[in-house]
Phi, psi and omega in degrees: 000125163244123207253160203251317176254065193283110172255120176285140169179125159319333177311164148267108235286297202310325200259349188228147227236025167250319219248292193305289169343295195289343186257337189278325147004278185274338163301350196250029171245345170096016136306132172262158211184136187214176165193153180231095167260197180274115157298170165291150175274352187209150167269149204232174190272023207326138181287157177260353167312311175303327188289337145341302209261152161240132193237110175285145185226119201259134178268117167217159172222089187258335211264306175297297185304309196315286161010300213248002159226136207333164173315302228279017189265307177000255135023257194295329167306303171308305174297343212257319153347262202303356131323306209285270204316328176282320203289329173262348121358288190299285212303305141002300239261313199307310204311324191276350139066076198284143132305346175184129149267105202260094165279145204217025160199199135299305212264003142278021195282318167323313191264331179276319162320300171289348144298318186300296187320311180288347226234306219075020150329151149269183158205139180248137164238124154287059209293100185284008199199161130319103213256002168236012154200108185212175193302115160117010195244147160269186181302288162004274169317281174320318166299307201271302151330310153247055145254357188265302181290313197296317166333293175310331206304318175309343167269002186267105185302328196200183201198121176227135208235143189232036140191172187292343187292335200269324173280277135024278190313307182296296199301339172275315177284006159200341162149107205319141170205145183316164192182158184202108147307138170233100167299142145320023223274165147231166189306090203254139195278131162310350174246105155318048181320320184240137188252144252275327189259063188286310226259335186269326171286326199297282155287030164040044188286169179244143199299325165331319193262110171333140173254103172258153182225121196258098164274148188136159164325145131242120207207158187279155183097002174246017179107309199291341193285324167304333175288296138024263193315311191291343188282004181293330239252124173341333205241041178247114161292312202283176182227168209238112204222107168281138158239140181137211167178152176150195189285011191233036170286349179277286187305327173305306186285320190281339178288311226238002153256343177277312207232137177271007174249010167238131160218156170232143220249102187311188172262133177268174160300123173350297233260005175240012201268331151303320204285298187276349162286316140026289203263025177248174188277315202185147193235135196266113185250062168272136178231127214267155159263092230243327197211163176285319218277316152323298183315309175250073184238150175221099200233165249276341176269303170354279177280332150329315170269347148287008197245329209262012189053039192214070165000158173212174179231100215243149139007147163247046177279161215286322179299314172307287179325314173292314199256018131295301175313328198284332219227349182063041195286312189171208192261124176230142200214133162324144157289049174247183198291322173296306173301303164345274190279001168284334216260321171290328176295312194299346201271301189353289183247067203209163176262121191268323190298298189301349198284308202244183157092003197245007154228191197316103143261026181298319170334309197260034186262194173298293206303298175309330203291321187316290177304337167273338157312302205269347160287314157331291174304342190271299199314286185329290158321329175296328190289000000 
């Protein structure tokens, strides 16, 4: 069998709507397009976006079992995993005899090098992050991360980024490449699944009172626990609506069972997350700067709440900052506890919507990011 796109990833494929976007992309380009990844390992939300795609799903559970063994077994268990998890990769990857591999992490670039070697594939690495230095990784992890790129790079036809600082950071720190930003935009579904009062019918908010809203992970480095707290404070009207899931899903639930002005919101499908983001006032993008891959990040709420007509209150990071300003998007402010809550007060009393919000966002839509994808892939093959 031969395919035109093999897209690679340690990930489960189904849940990441960045990997799903790029293949339905390139299917509706008339690319024949597969991918190969992780099953889950827990049950997950799957996008219904996948069942489109053909997609393998290699069953590992390496990270939940690791977990569950002493410190000094760990190590040699994860390497020995990630051998295993590249040898099928590979064999998967011949079978399939690609014109190109869209590697979507660091730890297949290995594995795609070696389809290349067999095929004459071409291959783009898709750096969904700074990927050697970003939040949750050790020094280690990090060393071994870019010793992984800087190797592969001499073997890389193309390079993709997902903001410009980031893009920037690869080419001085390891070296120039044909490259393409693709933003984080999102996939927006033609059905108005949730309607404009969702979130105040839902939770019984009284029509006065402001809805701010966090979609996203919940994990440190995002801010919440100072957002949390300032929405604690007695002399705060407005309320507070978590969309999500992690490992700080406790604290959240334990905030929204304490406070009647916090609530949280289970996690939905990707492709329905603008539509119920809508009916709230204004959306919250904070990123602790923990790391450079933070620090230059443009990540996926961010534009969920432009697309959704729904201001923001964003990070005062260098990438955020600009295209907030360029587009007039919302407010940017430190995360700490105090601009937090002078930043609630001041929205308390002001109509935020008629404020902001107020040009062309076709640049940054899906539909643009699609083109400059599928122009990649044309250059790249062409050569």
């Amino acid at each position: 069998m031969t395919i035109d796109i093999l897209h690679l990833t340690h990930t489960h494929i189904a849940t990441d709507s960045r990997i799903l976007k790029a293949m339905l992309a390139a299917d509706a380009a008339d690319f024949s397009v597969a991918g190969i990844g992780m099953s889950a390992y827990e049950e997950t939300l799957n996008s219904s976006l996948s069942k489109k795609l053909n997609i393998i799903e290699i069953s590992f559970k390496t990270t939940y079992l690791a977990k569950k063994l002493p410190k000094f077994l760990r190590i040699p268990f994860l390497l020995l995993s990630f051998v295993v998890f590249s040898l099928n990769l590979i064999v998967f990857g011949i079978r399939f005899r690609p014109s190109l591999v869209h590697c979507n992490d660091t730890l297949v670039l290995p594995a795609g090098l070696i389809i290349k070697l067999f095929t004459g594939c071409k291959i783009i690495y898709d750096a969904h992050e700074l990927e050697s230095d970003r939040n949750g990784i050790t020094r280690l992890e990090a060393k071994i991360y870019f010793s992984l790129e800087k190797y592969c790079w001499r073997f890389l036809d193309g390079l993709i980024t997902v903001s410009p600082g980031i893009d920037d950071w690869y080419k001085n720190n390891i070296g120039p490449k044909l490259s393409e930003v693709i933003l984080n935009s999102p996939f927006i579904s033609k059905d108005d699944k949730y309607s404009k009062s969702y979130l105040k019918d839902y939770f019984k908010i009284l029509g006065q009172h402001k809805v701010f809203i966090y979609a996203g992970m919940f994990a440190k480095g995002r801010g919440l626990e100072n957002l949390i707290a300032a929405f604690k404070s007695d002399d705060i009207n407005s309320h507070l609506v978590l969309l999500g899931y992690g490992p700080l899903s406790k604290t959240i639930l334990d905030a929204s069972s304490a406070h009647d002005n916090i609530h949280f919101h289970p996690a939905i499908e990707h492709e329905n997350v603008v539509s119920l983001i809508r009916s709230a006032d204004i959306g919250v993008c904070f990123i602790g700067n923990v790391s450079l891959s933070d620090y230059h990040c443009l990540p996926n709420k961010l534009f969920e709440y432009a697309f959704s007509g729904t201001p923001v209150v964003a990070s005062n990071f260098p990438d955020i900052s600009a295209l907030v300003s360029e587009f007039n998007l919302g407010i940017i402010v430190s995360d700490t506890f105090d601009s937090i809550k002078t930043c609630i007060r001041e929205i308390e009393e002001i109509d935020v919507k008629k404020s902001f919000l107020n040009k062309d966002l076709s640049s940054l839509s899906w539909d643009a990011q699609t083109e400059k994808l599928i122009e990649l892939y044309n250059t790249v093959l062409s050569k």
